[in-house]
C-alpha positions in Angstrom: -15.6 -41.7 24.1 -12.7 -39.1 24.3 -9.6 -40.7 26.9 -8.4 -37.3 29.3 -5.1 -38.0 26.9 -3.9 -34.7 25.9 -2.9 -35.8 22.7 -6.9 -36.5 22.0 -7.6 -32.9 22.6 -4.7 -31.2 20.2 -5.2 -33.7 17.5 -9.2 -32.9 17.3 -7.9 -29.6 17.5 -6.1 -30.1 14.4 -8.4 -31.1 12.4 -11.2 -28.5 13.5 -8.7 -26.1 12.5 -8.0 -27.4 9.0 -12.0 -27.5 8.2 -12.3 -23.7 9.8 -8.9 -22.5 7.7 -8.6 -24.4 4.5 -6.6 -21.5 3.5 -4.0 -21.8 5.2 -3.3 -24.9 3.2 -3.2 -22.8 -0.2 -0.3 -20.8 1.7 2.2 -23.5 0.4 3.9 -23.5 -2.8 2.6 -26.2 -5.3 4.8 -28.0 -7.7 3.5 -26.4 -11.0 4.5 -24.2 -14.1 3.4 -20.5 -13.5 3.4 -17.7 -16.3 4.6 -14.7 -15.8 1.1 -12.8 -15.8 1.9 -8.9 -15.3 4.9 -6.4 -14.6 5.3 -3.2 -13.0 8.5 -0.9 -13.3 8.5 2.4 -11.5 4.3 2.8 -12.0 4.3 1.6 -15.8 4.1 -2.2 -17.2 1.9 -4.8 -18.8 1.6 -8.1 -19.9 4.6 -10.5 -20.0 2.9 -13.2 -21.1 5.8 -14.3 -23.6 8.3 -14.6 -20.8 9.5 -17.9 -19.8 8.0 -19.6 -17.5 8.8 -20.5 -13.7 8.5 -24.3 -12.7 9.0 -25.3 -9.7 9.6 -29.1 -9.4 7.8 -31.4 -6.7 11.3 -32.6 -5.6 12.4 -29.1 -4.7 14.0 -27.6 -7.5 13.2 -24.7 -10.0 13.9 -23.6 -13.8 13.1 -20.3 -15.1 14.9 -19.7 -18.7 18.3 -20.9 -18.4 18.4 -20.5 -14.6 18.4 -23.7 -12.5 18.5 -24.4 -8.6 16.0 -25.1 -5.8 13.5 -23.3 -4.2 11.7 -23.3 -0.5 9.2 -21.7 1.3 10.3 -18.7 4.4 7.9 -17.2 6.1 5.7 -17.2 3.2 8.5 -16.5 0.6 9.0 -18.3 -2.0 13.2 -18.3 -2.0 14.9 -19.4 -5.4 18.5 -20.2 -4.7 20.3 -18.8 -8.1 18.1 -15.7 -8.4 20.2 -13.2 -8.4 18.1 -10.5 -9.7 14.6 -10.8 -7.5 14.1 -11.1 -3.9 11.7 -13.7 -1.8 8.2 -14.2 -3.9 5.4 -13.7 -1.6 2.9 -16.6 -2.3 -0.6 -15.2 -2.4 -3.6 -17.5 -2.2 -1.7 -20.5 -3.3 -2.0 -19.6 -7.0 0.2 -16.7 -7.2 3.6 -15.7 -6.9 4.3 -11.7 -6.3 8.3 -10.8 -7.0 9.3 -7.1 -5.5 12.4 -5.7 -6.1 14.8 -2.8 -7.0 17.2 -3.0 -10.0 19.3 0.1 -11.0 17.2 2.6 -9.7 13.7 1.0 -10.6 11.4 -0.5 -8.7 10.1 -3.9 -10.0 7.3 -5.9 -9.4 6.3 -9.3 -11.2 3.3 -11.5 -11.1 3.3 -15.3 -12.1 0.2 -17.1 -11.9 -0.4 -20.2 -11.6 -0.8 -22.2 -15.3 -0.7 -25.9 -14.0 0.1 -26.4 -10.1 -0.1 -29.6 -8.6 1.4 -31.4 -12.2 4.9 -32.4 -10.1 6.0 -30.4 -13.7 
C-alpha cells in the first residue's frame, strides 16, 4: 500500500516515465569509438570512412587523431574541449553524432556513427 509520502508519488512517477520514454535515455553520450560516416561541404560530400576516429572515453575524455581533451554533454551537444575547428555535436538517437559548422566560407557538416559505444574504449 502507497504511504500519502510525496516522495512515493514522484518516484513511481519516475519510473513510469522511463518505461513510456526509453528514448530519452539514448539522448546521452556513450563511451564508444564512432567513425566518421559522411560529410557535407557547401551541398557536396561523401564518405569519410578513412578518417580517424572519435573516442570518447567513459572517464570523460576524448581523442580524435592527434587531438586530446574532454568532452560533455549541453543541452544535447556533445562539447569537445580542444576542438577548435567544429562546434557542439548534436547527439541524435544515441548512436550518432551530427558536427555543423562554417570554415572559410563553407558550410560543414559531419556525421560519426556509432562503431562500438558502450566499450568504455
Amino acid at each position: 500500500m502507497l504511504r500519502e509520502d510525496p516522495r512515493c508519488y514522484f518516484l513511481a512517477i519516475r519510473c513510469l516515465l522511463a518505461a513510456l520514454l526509453p528514448s530519452v535515455a539514448l539522448a546521452q553520450p556513450v563511451a564508444g569509438v564512432y567513425r566518421c560516416f559522411s560529410y557535407n561541404i557547401d551541398g557536396a560530400g561523401g564518405s569519410c570512412r578513412i578518417t580517424p576516429p572519435l573516442v570518447l572515453n567513459a572517464d570523460g575524455t576524448y581523442r580524435m587523431s592527434s587531438e586530446k581533451g574532454t568532452y560533455k554533454l549541453l543541452d544535447g551537444k556533445v562539447v569537445l574541449s580542444e576542438s577548435r575547428t567544429r562546434g557542439p555535436g548534436k547527439l541524435e538517437a544515441g548512436n550518432r553524432i551530427v558536427f555543423e559548422y562554417d570554415l572559410n566560407g563553407k558550410r560543414y557538416t559531419v556525421t560519426y556513427l556509432c562503431q562500438n559505444c558502450g566499450s568504455g574504449k
